[in-house]
C-alpha positions as CSV (number, residue, x, y, z in Angstrom):
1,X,4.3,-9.8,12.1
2,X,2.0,-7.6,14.2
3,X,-1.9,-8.4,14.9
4,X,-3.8,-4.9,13.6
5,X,-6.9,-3.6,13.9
6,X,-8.7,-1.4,11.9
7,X,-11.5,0.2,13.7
8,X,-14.1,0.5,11.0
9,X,-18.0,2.2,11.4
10,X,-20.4,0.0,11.8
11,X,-21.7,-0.9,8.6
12,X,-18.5,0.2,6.3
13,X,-16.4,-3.0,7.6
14,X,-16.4,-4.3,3.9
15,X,-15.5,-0.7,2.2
16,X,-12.7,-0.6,5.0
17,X,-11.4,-4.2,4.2
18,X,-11.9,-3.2,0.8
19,X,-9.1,-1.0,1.1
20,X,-7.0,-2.6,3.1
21,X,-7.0,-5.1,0.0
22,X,-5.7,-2.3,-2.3
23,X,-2.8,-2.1,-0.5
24,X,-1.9,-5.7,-0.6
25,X,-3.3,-6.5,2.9
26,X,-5.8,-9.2,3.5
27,X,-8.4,-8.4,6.4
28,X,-11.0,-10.2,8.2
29,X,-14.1,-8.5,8.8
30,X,-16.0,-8.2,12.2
31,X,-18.2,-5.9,13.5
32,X,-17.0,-2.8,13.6
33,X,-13.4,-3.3,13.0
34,X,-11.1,-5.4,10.2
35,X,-8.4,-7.6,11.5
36,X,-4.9,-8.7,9.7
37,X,-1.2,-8.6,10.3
38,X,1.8,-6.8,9.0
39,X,4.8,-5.9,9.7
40,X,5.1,-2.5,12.3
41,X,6.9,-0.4,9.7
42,X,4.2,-1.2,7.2
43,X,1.4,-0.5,9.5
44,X,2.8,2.5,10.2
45,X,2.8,3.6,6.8
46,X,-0.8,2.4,6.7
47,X,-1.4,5.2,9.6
48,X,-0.7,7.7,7.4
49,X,-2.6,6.4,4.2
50,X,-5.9,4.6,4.7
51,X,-9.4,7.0,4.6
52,X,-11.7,5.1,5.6
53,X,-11.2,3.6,9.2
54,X,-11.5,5.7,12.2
55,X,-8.5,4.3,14.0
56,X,-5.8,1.9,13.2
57,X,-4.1,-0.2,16.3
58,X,-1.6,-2.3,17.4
59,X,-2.2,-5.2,19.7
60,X,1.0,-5.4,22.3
61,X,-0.2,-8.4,24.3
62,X,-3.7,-10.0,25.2
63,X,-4.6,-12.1,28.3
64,X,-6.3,-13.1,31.4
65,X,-7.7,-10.0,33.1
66,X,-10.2,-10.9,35.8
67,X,-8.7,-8.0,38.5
68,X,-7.1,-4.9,38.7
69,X,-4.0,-6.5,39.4
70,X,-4.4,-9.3,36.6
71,X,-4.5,-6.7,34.3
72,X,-1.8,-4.2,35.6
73,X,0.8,-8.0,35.6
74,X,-0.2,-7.9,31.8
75,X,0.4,-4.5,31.2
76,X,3.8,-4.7,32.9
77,X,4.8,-7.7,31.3
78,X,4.1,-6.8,27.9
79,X,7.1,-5.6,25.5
80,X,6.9,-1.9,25.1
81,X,10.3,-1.3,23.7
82,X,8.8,-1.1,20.0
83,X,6.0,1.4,21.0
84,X,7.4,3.5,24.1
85,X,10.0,5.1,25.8
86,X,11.0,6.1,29.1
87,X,10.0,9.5,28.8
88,X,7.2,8.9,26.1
89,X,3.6,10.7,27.2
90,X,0.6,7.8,28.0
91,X,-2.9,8.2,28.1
92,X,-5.3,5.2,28.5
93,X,-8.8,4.4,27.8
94,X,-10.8,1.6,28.7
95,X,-14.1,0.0,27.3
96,X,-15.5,-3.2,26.9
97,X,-17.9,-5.4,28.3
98,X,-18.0,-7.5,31.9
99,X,-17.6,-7.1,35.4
100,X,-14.8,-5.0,35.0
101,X,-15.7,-3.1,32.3
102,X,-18.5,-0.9,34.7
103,X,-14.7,0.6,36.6
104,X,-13.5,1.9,34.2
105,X,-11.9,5.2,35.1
106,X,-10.4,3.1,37.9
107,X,-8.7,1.0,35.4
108,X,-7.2,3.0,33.5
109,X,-5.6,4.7,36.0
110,X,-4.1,1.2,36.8
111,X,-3.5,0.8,33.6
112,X,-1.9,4.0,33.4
113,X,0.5,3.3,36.8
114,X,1.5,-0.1,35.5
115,X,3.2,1.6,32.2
116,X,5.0,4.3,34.2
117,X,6.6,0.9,35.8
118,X,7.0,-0.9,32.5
119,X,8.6,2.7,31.3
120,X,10.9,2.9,33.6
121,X,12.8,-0.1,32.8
122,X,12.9,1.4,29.1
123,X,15.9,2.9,27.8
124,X,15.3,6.8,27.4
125,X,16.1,7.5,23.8
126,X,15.6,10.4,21.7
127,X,12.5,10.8,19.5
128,X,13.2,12.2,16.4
129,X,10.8,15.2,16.5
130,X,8.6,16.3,19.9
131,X,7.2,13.6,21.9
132,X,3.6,12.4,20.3
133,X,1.4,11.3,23.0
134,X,0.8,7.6,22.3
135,X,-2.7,6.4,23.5
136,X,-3.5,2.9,24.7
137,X,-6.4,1.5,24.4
138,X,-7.7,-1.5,26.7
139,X,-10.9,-3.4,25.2
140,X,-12.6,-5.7,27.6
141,X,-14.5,-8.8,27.2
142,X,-15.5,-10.9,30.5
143,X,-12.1,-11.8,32.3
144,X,-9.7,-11.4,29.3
145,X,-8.0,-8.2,28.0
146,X,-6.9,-6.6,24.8
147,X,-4.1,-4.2,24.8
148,X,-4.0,-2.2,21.9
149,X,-1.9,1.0,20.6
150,X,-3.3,3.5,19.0
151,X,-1.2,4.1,15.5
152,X,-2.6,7.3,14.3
153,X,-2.8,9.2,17.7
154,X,-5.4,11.3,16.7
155,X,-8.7,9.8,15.4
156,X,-8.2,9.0,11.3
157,X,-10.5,11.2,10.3
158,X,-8.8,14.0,11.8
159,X,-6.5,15.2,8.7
160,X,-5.6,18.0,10.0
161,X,-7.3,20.3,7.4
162,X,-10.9,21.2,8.1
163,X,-10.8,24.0,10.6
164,X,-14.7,25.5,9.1
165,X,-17.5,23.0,9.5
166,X,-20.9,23.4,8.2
167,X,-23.7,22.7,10.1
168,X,-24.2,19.0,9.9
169,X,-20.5,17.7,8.7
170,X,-19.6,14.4,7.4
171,X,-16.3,13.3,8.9
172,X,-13.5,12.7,6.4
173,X,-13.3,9.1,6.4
174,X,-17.2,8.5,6.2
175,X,-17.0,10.7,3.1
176,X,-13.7,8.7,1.7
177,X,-16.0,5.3,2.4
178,X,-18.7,6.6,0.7
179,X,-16.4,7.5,-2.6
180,X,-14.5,3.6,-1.6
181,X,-18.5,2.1,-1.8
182,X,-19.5,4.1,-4.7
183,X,-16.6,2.7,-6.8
184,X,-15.0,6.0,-7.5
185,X,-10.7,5.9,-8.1
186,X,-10.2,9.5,-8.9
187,X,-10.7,8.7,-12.8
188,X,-14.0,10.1,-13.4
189,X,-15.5,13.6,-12.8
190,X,-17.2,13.8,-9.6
191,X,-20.0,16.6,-8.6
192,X,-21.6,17.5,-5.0
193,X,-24.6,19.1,-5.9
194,X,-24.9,20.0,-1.8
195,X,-20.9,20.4,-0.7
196,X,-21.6,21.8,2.5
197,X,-17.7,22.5,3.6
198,X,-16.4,20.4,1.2
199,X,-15.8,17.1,2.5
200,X,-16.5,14.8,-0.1
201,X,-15.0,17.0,-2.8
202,X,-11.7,17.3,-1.1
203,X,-11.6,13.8,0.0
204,X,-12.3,13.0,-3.5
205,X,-9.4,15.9,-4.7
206,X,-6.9,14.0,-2.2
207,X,-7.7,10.1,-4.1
208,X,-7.1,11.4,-7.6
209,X,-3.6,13.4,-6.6
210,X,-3.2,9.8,-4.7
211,X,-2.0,12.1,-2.1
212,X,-1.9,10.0,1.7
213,X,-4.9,11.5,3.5
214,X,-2.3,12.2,6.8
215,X,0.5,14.0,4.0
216,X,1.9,17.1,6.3
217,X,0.8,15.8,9.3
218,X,2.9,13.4,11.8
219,X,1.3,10.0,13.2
220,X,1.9,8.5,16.9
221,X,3.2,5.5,14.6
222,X,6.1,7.9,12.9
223,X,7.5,8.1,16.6
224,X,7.5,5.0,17.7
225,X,11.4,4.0,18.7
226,X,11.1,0.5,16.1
227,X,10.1,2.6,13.4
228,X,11.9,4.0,11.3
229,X,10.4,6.2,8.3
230,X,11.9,9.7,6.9
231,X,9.2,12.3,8.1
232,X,5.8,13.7,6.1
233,X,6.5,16.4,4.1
234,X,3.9,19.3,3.2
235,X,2.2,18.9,-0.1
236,X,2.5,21.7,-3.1
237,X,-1.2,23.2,-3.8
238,X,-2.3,20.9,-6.7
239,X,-5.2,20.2,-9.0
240,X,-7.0,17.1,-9.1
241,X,-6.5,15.3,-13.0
242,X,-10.4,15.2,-13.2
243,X,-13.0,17.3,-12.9
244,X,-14.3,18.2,-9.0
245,X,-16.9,20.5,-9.3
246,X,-18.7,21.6,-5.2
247,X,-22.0,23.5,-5.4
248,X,-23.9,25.2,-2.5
249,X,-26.5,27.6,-2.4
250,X,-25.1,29.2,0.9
251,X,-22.1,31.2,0.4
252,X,-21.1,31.1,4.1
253,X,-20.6,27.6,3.8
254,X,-18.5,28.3,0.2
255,X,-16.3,30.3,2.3
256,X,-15.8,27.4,4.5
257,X,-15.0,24.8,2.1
258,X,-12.7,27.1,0.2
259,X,-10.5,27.8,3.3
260,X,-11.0,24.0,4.2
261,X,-9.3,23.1,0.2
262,X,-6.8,25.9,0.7
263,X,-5.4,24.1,3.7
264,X,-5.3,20.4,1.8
265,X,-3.6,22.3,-0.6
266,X,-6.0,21.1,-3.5
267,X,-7.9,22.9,-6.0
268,X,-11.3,22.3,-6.2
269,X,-14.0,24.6,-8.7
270,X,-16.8,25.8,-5.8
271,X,-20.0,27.4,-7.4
272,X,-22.9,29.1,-5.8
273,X,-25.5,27.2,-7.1
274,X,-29.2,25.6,-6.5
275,X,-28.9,22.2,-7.0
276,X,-31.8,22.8,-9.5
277,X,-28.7,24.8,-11.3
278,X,-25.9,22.9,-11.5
279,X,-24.2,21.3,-15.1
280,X,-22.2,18.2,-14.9
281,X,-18.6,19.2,-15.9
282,X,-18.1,16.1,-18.3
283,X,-20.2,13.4,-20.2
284,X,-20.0,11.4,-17.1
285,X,-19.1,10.7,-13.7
286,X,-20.2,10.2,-10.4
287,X,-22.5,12.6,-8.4
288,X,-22.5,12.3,-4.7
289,X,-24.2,14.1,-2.3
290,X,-25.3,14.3,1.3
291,X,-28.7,16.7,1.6
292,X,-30.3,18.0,4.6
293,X,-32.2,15.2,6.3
294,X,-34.8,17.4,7.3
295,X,-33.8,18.3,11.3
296,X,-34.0,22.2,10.2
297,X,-35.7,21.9,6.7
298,X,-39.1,20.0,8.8
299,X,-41.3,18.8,6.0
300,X,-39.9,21.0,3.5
301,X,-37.0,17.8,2.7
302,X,-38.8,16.6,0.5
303,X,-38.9,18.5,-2.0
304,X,-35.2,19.0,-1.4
305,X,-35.2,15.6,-2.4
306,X,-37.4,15.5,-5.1
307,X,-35.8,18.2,-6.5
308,X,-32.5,16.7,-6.5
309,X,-34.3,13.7,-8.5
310,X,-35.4,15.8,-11.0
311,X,-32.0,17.5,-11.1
312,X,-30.4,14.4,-12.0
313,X,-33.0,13.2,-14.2
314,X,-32.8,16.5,-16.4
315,X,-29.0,17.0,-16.6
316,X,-27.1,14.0,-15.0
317,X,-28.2,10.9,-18.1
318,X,-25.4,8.4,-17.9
319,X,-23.4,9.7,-14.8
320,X,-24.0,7.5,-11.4
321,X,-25.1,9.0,-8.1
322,X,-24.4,7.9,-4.5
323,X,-26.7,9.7,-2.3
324,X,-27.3,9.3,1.7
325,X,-30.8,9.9,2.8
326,X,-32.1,8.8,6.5
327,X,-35.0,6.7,5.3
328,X,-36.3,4.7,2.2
329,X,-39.0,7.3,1.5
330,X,-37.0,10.1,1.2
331,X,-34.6,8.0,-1.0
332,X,-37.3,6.8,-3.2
333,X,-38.3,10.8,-4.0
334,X,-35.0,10.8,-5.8
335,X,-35.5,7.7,-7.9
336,X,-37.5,4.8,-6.6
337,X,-34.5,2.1,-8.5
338,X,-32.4,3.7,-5.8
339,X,-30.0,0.7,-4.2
340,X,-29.3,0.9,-0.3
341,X,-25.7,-0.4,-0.4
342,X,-25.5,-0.4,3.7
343,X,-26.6,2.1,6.4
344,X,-24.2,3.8,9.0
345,X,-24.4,6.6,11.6
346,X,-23.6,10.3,10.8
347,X,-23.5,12.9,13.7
348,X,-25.5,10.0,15.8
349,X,-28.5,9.8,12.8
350,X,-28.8,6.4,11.5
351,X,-28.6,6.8,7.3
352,X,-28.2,4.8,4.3
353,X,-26.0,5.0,1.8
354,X,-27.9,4.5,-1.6
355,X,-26.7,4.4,-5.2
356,X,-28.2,5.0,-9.0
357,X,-26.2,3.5,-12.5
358,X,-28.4,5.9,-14.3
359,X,-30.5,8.7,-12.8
360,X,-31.8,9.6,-16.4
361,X,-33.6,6.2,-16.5
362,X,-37.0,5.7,-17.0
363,X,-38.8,6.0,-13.0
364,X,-40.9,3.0,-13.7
C-alpha cells in the first residue's frame, strides 16, 4: 500500500479526515494535511472524488537530503515506473524548511535533471489519452527529503467548472468543507441567502447527485502507467433530489453563477433577491452563507449582518445556518449563541466558520 497525503487548509484537517473516513479510509491528522495509506488504484479514484482537500499526493520515496547531490541520488533511485514514463512531462516544486530550503529554484531544477535520468531508463509506453503533466513535489525539513506526486495535477479545487467569479470567491473545496462541517449529506434543503457565483450551491447540487466533484475532467492519477481505470465520462444536466435555492441581489453576479451551474451540468433555482427577501423552500434545512466582510461595504457590514440575523430570525425557525464572518463581533450581530466551529483563510482573510441549530431562538 501507498503512503498518501491529503493536503488539507489549515484548520479543516478534521472535516478533510472526516471525509476520508466516508470512504472507508482512516487518516491521521497533522497540520495542514491528513495522512493514510491505500492502494495506488484506490487513491487514484480518491483524486477524482474527495471536495474538501486542496491536493492529494503520493509519496515515491523519502530520505537523507543534506546536498544537492543527496537529493538528486534519491530522486534517481526512487521507482518511477508506477508514476512516469519516458516521455511523460515533469515539473517540480520545492518548499520546506532548512538550509536547503532558502535554494530552492536551484533545487528543483536538480530535481528536475535527476528525473530526466531516472526517465530515461523508463520504458516509453503509450498513455492512454494526451500526456498529463505530472508535478512533483519536494517538501523539506532540515537534511531529510519528501518526494511526493501530485495525484490530481491540477489543484482539487479546480473542477473544471467555474469560469465567472464574483468578486470575493470561495474556492470549491473550502465551500464543500464548509457543507462537510456543517453536517449537510445532500438530504436536506439548503439556501445561500448571499450566492455570489454560486459555489456553495453547486458544490452542494454536486453532494446530493453524489456526482464525483472531478466527473468530466481527467486527473494526473488517471494517467499514471500502474493505473488502470476506464476514463471520466461527462455528466447529463441533472437536478439535485432536494431543494437548492441561490439568492443575490446583484444580477451580474446571477449571471455568473448560472453559466457557472450550466457547466456542472446541475440545476440550481437562482433568485434575485435581498436577503431581507428570501423564503426557505421547505420546513427545514440548512442555510449557509458567506457575506461581505466589509473590505468594500466599510462600516456599512454590519448591518449586512444584522440584517441577515433578523432574516433568519423572521423566516428561517427550525432550519440551521452555517455562516463565515471574519470576527466574533460581526458573528454575534447575527445571533450571539453563534458556535465558531474552527477558523481558516479565504482569499488570504483569516475567518471563522460559525454555526446556529435554531436561528428563530430566543437571542438571550
Amino acid at each position: 500500500m501507498q503512503r498518501w497525503i491529503a493536503v488539507a487548509p489549515p484548520g479543516l484537517e478534521p472535516v478533510v479526515a472526516r471525509e476520508l473516513a466516508g470512504h472507508g479510509i482512516s487518516g491521521h491528522v497533522e497540520p495542514g494535511v491528513v495522512r493514510f495509506r491505500a492502494e495506488l488504484a484506490d487513491g487514484a479514484r480518491l483524486a477524482a472524488r474527495l471536495r474538501t482537500p486542496a491536493h492529494l499526493r503520493v509519496l515515491v520515496c523519502e530520505g537523507r537530503a543534506d546536498g544537492f547531490e543527496a537529493l538528486a541520488r534519491l530522486v534517481r533511485g526512487a521507482d518511477w515506473r508506477p508514476y512516469l514514463r519516458r516521455q511523460t512531462p515533469v515539473a517540480v516544486r520545492v518548499a520546506g524548511r532548512g538550509r536547503l530550503a532558502r535554494l530552492r529554484d536551484a533545487l528543483a531544477r536538480k530535481v528536475g535533471f535527476a528525473l530526466r535520468d531516472a526517465q530515461r531508463r523508463l520504458p516509453p509506453g503509450r498513455a492512454r489519452g494526451p500526456e498529463v503533466e505530472q508535478r512533483v513535489f519536494v517538501r523539506l525539513d532540515g537534511d531529510r527529503a519528501a518526494v511526493q506526486l501530485d495525484a490530481g495535477g491540477e489543484p482539487l479545487h479546480r473542477r473544471g467548472w467555474r469560469v465567472e467569479a464574483g468578486g470575493a470567491p470561495l474556492r470549491e473545496n473550502l465551500a464543500a468543507a464548509v457543507l462537510t462541517a456543517a453536517g449537510w449529506a445532500g438530504d436536506e434543503a439548503l439556501v445561500d441567502p448571499f450566492c455570489g457565483s454560486g459555489t456553495f450551491c453547486i458544490e452542494a447540487a454536486l453532494l446530493a447527485l453524489d456526482r464525483p466533484p472531478g466527473a468530466g475532467r481527467a486527473t494526473a492519477a488517471w494517467s499514471w502507467p500502474a493505473v488502470d481505470l476506464p476514463p471520466p465520462r461527462p455528466s447529463r444536466r441533472a437536478s439535485p433530489p432536494v431543494p437548492i435555492l441561490g439568492a443575490d441581489r446583484d444580477p451580474r453576479v446571477l449571471l455568473k453563477a448560472r453559466a457557472n451551474a450550466d457547466r456542472a451540468r446541475v440545476i440550481v433555482d437562482w433568485r434575485q433577491l435581498d436577503v431581507a427577501e428570501v423564503e426557505p423552500p421547505a420546513p427545514t434545512g440548512l442555510v449557509v452563507a458567506n457575506p461581505p466582510y466589509g473590505a468594500r461595504l466599510g462600516a456599512r457590514v454590519a448591518g449586512v449582518y444584522s440584517a441577515f440575523g433578523r432574516a433568519l430570525a423572521e423566516r428561517f425557525g427550525g432550519w440551521r445556518c452555517a455562516f463565515l464572518a471574519p470576527h466574533r463581533d460581526l458573528a454575534r450581530r447575527v445571533h450571539p449563541a453563534a458556535e465558531r466551529l474552527t477558523t481558516f483563510s479565504n482569499g488570504g482573510i483569516r475567518v471563522g466558520l460559525y454555526a446556529l441549530d435554531d436561528p428563530a431562538a430566543p437571542r438571550g
